[in-house]
C-alpha positions as CSV (number, residue, x, y, z in Angstrom):
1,X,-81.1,-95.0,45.8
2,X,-83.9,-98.1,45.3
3,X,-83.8,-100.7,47.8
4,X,-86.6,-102.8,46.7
5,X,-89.0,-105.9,48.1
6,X,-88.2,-109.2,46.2
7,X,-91.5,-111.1,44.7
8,X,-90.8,-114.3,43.8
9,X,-92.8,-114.8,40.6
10,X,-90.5,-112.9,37.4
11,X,-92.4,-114.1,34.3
12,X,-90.1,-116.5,33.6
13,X,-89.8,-120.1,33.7
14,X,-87.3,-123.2,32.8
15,X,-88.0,-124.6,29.4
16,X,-85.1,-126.7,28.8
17,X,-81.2,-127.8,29.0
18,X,-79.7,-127.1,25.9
19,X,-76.6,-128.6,26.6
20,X,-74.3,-131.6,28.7
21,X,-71.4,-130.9,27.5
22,X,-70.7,-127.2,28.3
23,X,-67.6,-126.1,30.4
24,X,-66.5,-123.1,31.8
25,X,-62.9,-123.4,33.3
26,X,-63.4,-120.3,35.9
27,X,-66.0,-119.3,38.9
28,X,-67.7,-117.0,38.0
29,X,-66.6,-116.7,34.3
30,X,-68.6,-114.1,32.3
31,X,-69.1,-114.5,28.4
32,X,-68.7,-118.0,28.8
33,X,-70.9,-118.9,25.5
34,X,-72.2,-116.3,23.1
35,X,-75.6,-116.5,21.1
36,X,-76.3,-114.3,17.8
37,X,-78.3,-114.4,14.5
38,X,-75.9,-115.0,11.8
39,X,-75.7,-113.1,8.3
40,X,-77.3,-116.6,6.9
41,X,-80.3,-115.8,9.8
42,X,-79.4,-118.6,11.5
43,X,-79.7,-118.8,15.5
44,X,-76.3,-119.8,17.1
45,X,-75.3,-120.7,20.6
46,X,-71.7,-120.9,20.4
47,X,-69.9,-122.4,23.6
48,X,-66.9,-124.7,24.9
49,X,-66.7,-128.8,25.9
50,X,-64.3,-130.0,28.8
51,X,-61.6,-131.1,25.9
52,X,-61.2,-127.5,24.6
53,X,-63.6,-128.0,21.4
54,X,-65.8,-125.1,20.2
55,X,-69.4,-126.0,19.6
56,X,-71.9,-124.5,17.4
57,X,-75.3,-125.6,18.3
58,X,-78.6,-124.5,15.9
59,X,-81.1,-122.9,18.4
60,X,-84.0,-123.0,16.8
61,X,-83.5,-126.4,15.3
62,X,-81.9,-127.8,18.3
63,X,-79.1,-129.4,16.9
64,X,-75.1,-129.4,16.4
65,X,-74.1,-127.8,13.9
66,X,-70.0,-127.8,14.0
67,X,-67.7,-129.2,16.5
68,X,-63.9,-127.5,16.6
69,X,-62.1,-130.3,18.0
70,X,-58.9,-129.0,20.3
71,X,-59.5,-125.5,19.1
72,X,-57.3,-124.5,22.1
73,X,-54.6,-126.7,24.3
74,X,-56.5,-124.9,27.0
75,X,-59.9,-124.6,28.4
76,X,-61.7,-121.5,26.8
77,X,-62.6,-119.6,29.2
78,X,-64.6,-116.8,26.8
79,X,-65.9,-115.8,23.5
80,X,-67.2,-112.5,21.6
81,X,-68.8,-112.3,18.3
82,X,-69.0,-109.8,15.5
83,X,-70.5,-109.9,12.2
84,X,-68.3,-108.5,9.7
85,X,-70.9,-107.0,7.0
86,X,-68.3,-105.7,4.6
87,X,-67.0,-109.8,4.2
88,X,-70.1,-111.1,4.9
89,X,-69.1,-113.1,7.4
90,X,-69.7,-113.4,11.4
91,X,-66.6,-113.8,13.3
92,X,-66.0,-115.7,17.0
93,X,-63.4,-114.5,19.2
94,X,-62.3,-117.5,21.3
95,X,-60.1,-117.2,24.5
96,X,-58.1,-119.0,26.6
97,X,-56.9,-117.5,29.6
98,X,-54.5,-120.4,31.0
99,X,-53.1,-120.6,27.2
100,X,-52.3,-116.5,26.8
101,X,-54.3,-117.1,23.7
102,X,-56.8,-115.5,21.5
103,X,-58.1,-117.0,18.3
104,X,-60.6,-115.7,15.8
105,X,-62.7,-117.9,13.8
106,X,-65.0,-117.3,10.5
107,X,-68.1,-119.2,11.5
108,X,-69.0,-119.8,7.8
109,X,-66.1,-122.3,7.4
110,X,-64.9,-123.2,10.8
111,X,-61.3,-121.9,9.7
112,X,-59.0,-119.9,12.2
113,X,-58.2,-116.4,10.7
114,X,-56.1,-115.4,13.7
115,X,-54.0,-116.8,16.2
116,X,-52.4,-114.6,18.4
117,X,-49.7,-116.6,20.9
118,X,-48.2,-115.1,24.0
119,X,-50.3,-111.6,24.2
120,X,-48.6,-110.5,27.6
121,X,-45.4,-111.5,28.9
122,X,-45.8,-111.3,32.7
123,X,-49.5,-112.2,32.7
124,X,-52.3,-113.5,31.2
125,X,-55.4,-112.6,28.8
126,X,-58.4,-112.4,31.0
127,X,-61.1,-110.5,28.7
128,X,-61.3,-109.5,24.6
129,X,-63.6,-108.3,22.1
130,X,-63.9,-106.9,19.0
131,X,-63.4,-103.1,17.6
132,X,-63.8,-101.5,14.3
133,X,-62.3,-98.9,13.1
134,X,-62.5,-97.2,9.6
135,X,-63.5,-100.3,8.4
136,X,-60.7,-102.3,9.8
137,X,-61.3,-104.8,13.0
138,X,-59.0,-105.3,15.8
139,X,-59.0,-106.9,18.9
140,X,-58.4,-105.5,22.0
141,X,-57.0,-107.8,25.4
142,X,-57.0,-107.1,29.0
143,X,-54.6,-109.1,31.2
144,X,-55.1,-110.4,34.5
145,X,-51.0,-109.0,36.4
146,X,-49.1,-111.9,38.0
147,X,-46.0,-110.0,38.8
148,X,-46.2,-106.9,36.9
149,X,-49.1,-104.6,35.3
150,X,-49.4,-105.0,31.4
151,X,-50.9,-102.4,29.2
152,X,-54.1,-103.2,27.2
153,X,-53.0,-104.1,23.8
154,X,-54.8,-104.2,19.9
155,X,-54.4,-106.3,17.7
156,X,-55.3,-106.6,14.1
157,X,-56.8,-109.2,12.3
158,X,-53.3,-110.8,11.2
159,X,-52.2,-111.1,14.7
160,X,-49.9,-107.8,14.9
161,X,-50.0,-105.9,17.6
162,X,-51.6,-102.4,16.6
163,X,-51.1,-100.4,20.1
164,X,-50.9,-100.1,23.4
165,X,-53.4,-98.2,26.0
166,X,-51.9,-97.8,29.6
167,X,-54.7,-99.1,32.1
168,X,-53.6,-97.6,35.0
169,X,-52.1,-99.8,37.0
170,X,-55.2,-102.3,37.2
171,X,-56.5,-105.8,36.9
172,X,-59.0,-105.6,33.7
173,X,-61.8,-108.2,34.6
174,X,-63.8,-107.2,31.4
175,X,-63.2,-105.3,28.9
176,X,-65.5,-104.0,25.9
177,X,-65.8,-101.5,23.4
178,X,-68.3,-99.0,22.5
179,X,-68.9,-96.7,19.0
180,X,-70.9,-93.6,19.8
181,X,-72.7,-92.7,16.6
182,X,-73.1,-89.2,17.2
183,X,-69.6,-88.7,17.8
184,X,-68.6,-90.5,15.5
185,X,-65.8,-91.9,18.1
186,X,-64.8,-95.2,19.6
187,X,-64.3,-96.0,23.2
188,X,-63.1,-98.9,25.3
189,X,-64.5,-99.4,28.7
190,X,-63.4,-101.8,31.7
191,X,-64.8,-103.7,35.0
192,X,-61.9,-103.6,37.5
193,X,-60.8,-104.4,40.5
194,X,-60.7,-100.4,41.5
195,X,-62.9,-98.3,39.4
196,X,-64.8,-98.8,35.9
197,X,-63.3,-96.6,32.9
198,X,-63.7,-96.1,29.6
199,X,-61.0,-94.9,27.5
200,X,-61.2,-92.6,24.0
201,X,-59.6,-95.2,21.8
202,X,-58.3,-92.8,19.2
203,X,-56.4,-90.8,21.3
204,X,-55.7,-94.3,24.1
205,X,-56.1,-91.8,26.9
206,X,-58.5,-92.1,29.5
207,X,-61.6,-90.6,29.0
208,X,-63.6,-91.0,32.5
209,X,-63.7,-92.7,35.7
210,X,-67.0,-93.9,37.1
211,X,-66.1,-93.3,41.1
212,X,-68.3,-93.3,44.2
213,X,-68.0,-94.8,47.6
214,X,-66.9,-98.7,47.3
215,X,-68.3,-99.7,43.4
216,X,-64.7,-101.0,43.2
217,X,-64.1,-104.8,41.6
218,X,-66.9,-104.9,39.3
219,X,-68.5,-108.2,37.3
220,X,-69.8,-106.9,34.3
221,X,-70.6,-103.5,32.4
222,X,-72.3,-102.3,29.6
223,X,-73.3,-98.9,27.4
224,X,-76.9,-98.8,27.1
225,X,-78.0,-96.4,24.4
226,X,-81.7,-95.1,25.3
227,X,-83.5,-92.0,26.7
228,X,-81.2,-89.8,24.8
229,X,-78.7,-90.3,27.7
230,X,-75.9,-92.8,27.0
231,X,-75.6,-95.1,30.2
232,X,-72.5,-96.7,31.6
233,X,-74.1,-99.7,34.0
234,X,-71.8,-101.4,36.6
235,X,-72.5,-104.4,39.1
236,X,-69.4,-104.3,41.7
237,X,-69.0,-106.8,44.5
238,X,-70.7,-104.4,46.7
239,X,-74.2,-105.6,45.8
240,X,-74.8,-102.1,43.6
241,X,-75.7,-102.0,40.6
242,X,-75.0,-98.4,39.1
243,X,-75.9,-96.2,35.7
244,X,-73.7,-93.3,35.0
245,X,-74.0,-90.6,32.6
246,X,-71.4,-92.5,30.1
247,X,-70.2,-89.0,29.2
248,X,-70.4,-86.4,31.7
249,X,-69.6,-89.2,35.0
250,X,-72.8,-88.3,36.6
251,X,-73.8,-91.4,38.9
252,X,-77.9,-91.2,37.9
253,X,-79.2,-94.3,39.9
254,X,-77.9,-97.0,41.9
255,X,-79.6,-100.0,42.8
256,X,-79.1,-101.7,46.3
257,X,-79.4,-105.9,46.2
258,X,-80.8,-107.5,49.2
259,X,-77.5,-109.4,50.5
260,X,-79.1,-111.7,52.9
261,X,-80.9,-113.3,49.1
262,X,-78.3,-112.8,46.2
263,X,-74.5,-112.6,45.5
264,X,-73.5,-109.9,43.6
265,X,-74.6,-109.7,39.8
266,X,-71.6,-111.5,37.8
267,X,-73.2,-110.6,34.3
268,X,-75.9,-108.9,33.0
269,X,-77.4,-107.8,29.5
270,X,-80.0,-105.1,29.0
271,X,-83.0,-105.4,26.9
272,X,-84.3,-102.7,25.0
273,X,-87.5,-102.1,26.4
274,X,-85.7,-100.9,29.9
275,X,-85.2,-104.5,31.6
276,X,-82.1,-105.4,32.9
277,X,-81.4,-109.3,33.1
278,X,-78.5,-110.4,35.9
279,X,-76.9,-114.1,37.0
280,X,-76.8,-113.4,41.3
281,X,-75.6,-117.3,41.7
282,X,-78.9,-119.0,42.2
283,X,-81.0,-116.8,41.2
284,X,-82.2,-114.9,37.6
285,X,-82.8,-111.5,38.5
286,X,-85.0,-109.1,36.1
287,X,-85.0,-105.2,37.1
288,X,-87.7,-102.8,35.9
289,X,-85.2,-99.7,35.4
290,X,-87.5,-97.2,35.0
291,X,-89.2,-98.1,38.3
292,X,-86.5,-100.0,39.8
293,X,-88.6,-103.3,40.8
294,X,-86.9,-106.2,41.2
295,X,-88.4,-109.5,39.8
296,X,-86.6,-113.0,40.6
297,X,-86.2,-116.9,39.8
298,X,-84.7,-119.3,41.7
299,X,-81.6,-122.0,39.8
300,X,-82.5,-124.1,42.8
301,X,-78.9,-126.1,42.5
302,X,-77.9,-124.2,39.4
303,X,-76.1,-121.2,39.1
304,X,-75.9,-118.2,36.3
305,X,-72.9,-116.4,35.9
306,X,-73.5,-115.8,31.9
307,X,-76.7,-114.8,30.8
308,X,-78.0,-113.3,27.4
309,X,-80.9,-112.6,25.8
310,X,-82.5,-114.2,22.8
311,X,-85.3,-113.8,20.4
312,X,-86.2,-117.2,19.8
313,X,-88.6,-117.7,16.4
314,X,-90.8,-120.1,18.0
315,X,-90.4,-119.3,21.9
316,X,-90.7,-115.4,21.3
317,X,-87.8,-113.4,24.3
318,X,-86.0,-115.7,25.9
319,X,-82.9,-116.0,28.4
320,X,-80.1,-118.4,27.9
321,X,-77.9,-118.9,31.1
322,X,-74.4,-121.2,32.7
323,X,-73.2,-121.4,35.6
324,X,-69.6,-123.2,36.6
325,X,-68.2,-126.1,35.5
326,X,-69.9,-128.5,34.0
327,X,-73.6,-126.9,34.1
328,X,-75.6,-127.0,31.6
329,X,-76.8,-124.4,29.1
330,X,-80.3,-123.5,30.3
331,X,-82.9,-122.1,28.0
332,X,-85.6,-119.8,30.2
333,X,-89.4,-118.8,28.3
334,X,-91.1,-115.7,29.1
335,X,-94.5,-117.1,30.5
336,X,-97.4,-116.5,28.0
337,X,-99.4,-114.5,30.4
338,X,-97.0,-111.8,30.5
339,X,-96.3,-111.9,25.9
């Protein structure tokens, strides 16, 4: 276990608001905006205004592209995306969580390919993404239970439901999925309120869980494909962050956060040189994890509970980050000391 010092510079620095009229309906919301190079290599930022209109927004260009008006009759409180080579197309996945609503949208023409109403009957949509399988995509939902537990459902991409996968009796805060190449195989894992899982999606049963000590209720979670071991990584609300052995279970590292300085990490991404980028609240974390160091910025007033990485055309890596609210989209430049 690392429990490491905190210096103050991380190599990164503010270089602008993108945005004033962001929203994000939920603390902490996670997935809040999504940012990708589209099939017509264009850099989007795709995210959500106050009156439920989905923005796309030219990154490099630094200009609107699209506005959705009243996409939802709810905030949107999340979005996925997915580039569908076979169509040529790249596909948003928009949700709204009040709503018990998912639409999916072909970016190319702003037209909504999918509407799925009413998704659980006893509770509400929390967290969905995309899955493909045999060349066909579906979309898989996680509820948040008001009075009873709801299975994790899949839809296609006419709005029928597919199938069901039984989640154990649990509130699914996020939910993604994963394809393993050399097994040819697609799994679904999930942040919870008790464990993290991951499921065999083929055969809907559960495939492991990632269990030790308290890593219960965890923010965010990703499958990180490097050093010829696949890694499960975890950030629970007891200021851990952990990597697993995605197949065997094995806990291989955990990383202690210095309490008295951050909240837990509400979202990270992982780049693929080994850096792990996380939102803490006020602070931009960066984590070295091959030697566990932990670099960090201060948001002063502003927060980070979203956070992706970027390569920008003229800027070279870069961060994009919201908080709650109404924050703005912030845009953070690796300092050209460290390129």
């Amino acid at each position: 276990m690392a429990d490491n010092s905190i210096p103050e510079e991380s190599g990164y620095h503010l270089l602008k608001n993108i945005t004033k009229d962001a929203f994000v309906p939920y603390y902490r919301g996670v997935n809040s905006f999504c940012s990708f190079k589209s099939i017509d290599k264009i850099l989007y930022l795709i995210y959500a205004s106050e009156d439920c209109s989905i923005i796309s927004f030219d990154l490099i260009n630094e200009k609107k592209i699209n506005e959705i008006k009243k996409a939802h009759n709810t905030h949107i409180s999340n979005f996925r995306h997915y580039l569908d080579e076979i169509n040529k197309r790249d596909l948003i996945l928009s949700v709204s969580t009040k709503d018990n609503n998912i639409k999916v949208w072909n970016i190319k023409n702003y037209e909504c390919i999918c509407n799925i109403k009413n998704i659980y009957e006893e509770s509400v949509v929390l967290s969905a993404c995309f899955l493909n399988e045999d060349h066909n995509i579906f979309i898989v939902a996680s509820n948040e239970p008001r009075n009873i537990f709801e299975e994790t459902k899949v839809y296609d991409l006419n709005g029928n439901k597919f199938k069901e996968i039984y989640n154990y009796d649990d509130l699914t805060r996020y939910i993604d999925s994963y394809y393993d190449k050399n097994l040819s195989k697609n799994f679904i894992v999930t942040g919870n309120v008790s464990y993290p899982r991951s499921y065999d999606y083929s055969s809907s049963k559960l495939y492991y869980k990632y269990a030790d000590d308290n890593n219960k209720e965890q923010y965010s979670i990703s499958v990180f494909d490097k050093d010829d071991v696949l890694k499960f990584i975890e950030s629970s609300a007891d200021h851990f962050i952990r990597i697993w052995d995605f197949h065997s279970g094995k806990l291989l590292n955990k990383i202690k956060l210095d309490i008295s300085k951050y909240y837990s990490v509400y979202s990270f991404c992982v780049s693929k040189n080994n850096y792990l980028f996380g939102g803490t609240g006020q602070y931009i974390i960066i984590i070295d994890l091959k030697t566990q160091k932990i670099e960090s910025v201060s948001l002063g007033y502003n927060y980070a509970f979203t956070i992706q990485i970027i390569e920008h055309s003229k800027f070279g890596e870069c961060l994009i980050s919201q908080g709650s609210s109404k924050s703005p989209i912030q845009l953070w430049m690796k300092d050209k000391k460290n390129l």
